[in-house]
Structure formats: C-alpha cells, structure tokens
Biotite code that builds the C-alpha atoms (Angstrom):
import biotite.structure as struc

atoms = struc.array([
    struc.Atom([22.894, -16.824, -48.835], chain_id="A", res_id=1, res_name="UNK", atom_name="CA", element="C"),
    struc.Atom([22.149, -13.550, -47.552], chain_id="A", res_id=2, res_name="UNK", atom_name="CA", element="C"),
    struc.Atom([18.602, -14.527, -46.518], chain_id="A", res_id=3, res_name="UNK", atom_name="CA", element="C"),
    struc.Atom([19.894, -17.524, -44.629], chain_id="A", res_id=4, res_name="UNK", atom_name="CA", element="C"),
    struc.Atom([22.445, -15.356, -42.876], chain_id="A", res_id=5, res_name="UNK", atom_name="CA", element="C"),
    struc.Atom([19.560, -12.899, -41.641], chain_id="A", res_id=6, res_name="UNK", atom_name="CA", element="C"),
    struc.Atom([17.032, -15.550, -40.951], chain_id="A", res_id=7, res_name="UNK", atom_name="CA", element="C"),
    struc.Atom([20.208, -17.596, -38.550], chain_id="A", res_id=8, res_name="UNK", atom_name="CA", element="C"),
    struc.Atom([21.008, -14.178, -37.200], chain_id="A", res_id=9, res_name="UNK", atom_name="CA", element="C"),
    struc.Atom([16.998, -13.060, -35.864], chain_id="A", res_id=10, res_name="UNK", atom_name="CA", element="C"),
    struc.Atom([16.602, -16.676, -34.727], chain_id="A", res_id=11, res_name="UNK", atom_name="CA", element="C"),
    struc.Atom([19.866, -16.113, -32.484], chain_id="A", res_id=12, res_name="UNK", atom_name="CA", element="C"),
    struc.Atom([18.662, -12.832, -30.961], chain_id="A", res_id=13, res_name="UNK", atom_name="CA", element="C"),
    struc.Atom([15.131, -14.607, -30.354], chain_id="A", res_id=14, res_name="UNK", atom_name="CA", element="C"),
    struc.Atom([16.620, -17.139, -28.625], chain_id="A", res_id=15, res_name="UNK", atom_name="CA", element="C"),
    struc.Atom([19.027, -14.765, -27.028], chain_id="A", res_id=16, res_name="UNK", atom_name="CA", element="C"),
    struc.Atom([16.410, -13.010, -25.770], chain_id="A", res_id=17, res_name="UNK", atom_name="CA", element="C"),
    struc.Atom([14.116, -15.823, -24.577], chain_id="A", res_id=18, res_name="UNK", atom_name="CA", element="C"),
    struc.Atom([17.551, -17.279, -22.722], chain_id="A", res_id=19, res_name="UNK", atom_name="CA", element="C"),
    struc.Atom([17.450, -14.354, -21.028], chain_id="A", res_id=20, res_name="UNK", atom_name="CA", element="C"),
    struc.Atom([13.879, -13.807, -20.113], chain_id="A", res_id=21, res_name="UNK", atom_name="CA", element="C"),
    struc.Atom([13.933, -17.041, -18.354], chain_id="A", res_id=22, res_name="UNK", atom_name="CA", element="C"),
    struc.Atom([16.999, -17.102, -16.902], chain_id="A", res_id=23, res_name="UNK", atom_name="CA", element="C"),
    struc.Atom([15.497, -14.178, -14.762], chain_id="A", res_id=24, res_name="UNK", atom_name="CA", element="C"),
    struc.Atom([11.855, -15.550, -14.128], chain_id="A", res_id=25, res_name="UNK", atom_name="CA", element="C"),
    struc.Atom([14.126, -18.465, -13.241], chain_id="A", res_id=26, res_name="UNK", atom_name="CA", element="C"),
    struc.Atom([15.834, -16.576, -10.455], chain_id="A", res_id=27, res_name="UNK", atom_name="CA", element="C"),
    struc.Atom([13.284, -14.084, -9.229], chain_id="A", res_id=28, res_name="UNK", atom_name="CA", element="C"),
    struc.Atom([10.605, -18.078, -8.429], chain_id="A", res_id=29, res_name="UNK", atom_name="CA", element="C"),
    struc.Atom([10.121, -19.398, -5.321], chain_id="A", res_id=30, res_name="UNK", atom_name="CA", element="C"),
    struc.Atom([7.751, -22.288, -6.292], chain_id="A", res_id=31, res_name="UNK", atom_name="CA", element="C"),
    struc.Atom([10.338, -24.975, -7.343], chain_id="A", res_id=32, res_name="UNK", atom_name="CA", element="C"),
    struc.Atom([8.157, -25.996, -9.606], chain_id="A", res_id=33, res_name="UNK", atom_name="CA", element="C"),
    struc.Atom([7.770, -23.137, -11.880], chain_id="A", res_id=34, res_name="UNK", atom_name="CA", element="C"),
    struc.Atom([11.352, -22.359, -11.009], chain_id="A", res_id=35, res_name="UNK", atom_name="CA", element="C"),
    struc.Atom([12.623, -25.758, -12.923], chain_id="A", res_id=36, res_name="UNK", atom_name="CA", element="C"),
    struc.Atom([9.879, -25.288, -15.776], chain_id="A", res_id=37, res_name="UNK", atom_name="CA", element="C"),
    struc.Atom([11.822, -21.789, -16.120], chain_id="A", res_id=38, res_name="UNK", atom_name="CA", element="C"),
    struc.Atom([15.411, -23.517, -16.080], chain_id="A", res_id=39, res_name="UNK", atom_name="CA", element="C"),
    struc.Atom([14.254, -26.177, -18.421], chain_id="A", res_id=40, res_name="UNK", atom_name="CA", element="C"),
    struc.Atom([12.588, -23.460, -20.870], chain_id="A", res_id=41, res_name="UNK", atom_name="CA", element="C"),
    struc.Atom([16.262, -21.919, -20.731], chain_id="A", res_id=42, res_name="UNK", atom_name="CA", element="C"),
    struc.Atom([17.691, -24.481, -21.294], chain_id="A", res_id=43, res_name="UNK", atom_name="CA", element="C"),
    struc.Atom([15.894, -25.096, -24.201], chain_id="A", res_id=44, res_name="UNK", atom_name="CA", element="C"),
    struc.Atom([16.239, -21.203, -25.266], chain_id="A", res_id=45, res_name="UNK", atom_name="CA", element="C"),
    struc.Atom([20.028, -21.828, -25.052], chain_id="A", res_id=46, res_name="UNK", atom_name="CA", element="C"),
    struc.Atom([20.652, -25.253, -26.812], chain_id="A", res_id=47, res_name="UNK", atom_name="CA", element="C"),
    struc.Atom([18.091, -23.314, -30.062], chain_id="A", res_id=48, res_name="UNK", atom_name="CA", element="C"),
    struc.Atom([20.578, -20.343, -30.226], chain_id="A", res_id=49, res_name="UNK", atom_name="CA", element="C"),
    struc.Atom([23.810, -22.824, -29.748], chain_id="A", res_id=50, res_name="UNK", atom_name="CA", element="C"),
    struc.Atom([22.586, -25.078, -32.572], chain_id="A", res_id=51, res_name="UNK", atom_name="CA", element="C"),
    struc.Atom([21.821, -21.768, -34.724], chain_id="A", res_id=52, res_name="UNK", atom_name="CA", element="C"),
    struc.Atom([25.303, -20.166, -34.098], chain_id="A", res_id=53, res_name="UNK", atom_name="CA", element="C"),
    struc.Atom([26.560, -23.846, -35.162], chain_id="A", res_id=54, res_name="UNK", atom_name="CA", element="C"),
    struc.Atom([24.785, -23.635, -38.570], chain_id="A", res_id=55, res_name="UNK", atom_name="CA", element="C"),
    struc.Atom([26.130, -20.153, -38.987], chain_id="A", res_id=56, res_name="UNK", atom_name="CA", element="C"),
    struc.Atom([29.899, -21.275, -38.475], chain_id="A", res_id=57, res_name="UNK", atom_name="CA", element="C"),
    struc.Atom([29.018, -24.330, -40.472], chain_id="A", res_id=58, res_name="UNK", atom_name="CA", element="C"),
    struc.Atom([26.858, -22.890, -43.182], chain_id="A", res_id=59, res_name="UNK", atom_name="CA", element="C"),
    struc.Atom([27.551, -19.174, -43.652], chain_id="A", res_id=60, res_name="UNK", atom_name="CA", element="C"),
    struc.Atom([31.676, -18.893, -43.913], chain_id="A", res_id=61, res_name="UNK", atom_name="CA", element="C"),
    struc.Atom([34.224, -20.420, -45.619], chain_id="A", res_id=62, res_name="UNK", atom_name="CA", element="C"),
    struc.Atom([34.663, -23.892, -44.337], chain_id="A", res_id=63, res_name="UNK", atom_name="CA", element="C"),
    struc.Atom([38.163, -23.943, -42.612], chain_id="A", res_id=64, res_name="UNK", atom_name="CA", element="C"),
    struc.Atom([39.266, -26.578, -39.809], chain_id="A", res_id=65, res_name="UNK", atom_name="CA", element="C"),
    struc.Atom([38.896, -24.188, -37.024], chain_id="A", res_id=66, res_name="UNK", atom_name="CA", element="C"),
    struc.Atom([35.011, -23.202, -38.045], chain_id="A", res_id=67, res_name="UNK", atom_name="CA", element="C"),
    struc.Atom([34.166, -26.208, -38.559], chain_id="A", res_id=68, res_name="UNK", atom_name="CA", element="C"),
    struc.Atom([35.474, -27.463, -34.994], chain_id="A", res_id=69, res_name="UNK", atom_name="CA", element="C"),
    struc.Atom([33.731, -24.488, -33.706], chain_id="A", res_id=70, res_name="UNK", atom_name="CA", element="C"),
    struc.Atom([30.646, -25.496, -35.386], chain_id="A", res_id=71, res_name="UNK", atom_name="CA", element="C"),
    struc.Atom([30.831, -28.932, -34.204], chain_id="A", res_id=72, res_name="UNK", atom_name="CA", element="C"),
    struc.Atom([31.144, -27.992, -30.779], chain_id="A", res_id=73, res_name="UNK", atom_name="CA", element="C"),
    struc.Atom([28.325, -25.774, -30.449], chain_id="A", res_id=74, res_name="UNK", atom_name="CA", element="C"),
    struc.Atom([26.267, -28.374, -32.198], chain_id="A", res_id=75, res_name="UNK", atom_name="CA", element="C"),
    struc.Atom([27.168, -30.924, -29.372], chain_id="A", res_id=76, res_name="UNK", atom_name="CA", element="C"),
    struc.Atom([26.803, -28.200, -26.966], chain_id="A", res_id=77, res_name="UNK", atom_name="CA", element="C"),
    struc.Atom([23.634, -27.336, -27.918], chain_id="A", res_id=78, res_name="UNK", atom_name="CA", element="C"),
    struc.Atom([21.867, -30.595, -28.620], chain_id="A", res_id=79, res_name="UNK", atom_name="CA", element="C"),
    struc.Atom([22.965, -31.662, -24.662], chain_id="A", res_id=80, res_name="UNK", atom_name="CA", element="C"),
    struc.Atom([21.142, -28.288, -23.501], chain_id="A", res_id=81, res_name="UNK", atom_name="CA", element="C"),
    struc.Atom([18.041, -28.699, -26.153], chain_id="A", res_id=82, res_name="UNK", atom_name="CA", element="C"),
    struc.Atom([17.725, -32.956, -25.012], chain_id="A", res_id=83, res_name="UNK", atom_name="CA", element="C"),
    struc.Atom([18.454, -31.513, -20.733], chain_id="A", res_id=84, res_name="UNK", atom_name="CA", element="C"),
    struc.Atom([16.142, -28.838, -20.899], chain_id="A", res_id=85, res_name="UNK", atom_name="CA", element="C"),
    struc.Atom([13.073, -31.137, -23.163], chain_id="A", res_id=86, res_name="UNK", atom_name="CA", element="C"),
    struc.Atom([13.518, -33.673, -20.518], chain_id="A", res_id=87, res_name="UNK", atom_name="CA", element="C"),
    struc.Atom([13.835, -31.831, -17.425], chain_id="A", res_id=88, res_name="UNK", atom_name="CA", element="C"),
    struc.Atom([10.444, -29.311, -19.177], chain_id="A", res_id=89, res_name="UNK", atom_name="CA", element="C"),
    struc.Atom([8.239, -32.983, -19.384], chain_id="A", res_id=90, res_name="UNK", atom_name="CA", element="C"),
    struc.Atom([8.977, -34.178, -15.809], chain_id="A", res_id=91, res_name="UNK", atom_name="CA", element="C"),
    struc.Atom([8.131, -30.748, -14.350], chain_id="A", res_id=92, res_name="UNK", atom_name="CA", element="C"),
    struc.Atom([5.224, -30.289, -16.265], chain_id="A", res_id=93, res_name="UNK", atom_name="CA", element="C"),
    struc.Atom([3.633, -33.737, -15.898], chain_id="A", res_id=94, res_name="UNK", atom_name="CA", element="C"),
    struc.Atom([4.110, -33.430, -11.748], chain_id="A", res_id=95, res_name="UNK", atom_name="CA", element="C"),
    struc.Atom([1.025, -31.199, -11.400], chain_id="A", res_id=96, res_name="UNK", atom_name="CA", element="C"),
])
C-alpha cells in the first residue's frame, strides 16, 4: 500500500507540475494555435492529476461516505477535463 501511495503521490506532482507549465506557455502565446494546443495539453495535465487524487481518496484511506463522494467527484471532474482537453488537443493539431 505504501508503494501505491508514493507512486499516486509523484504522478500528482508530475501532473501538477505539467498543469502548471502549460498553463503559463498558455498565457505568455500569441499564435492561437499553439495557444489552444497549450490549453488543451492543460487540460489534459489537470483531468491526469484529478483522476489520481480520486484514486488516492478512493484507494488509499479508509472508505467513509464523505471520501468516497470526494473521490467520485474528482473522478467526474477529471474525466470531463481529460475527454475536453483530448478533443480540443486533436482539432488543434490536425488544423495545420
């Protein structure tokens, strides 16, 4: 159990971290279309690390109502982001 927890843990701070990165190259474009390839690679970042911190509220604790609501919404919340951001990352990429 432990390795899951650190193996959940570096994939949140990776995707953390990527979130971030292109959240900024996002902002900081001027060519709209490298500016949505960056939103849609965010977007992707952040639906990864809300479907990880799902699996660690569903997965690593004790499984009480509240967690597992928790869980279930991040889930949700993170699938929408990783389907948006795959979508939105083919239809800027294939308009070249």
């Amino acid at each position: 159990m432990l390795v899951i927890q650190w193996l959940l843990g570096a994939g949140i701070i990776a995707a953390l971290v990527l979130t971030a990165w292109f959240s900024i190259r996002y902002r900081r474009e001027a060519d709209p279309r490298r500016r949505g390839l960056n939103n849609a690679r965010m977007n992707i970042s952040m639906g990864t690390m809300l479907v990880l911190m799902a699996l660690v509220q569903m997965l690593v604790f004790s499984g009480s109502t509240v967690r597992l609501i928790i869980g279930a919404v991040f889930l949700v919340l993170g699938l929408f982001n990783l389907f948006a951001g795959l979508r939105n990352h083919s239809f800027y990429n294939a308009s070249r």
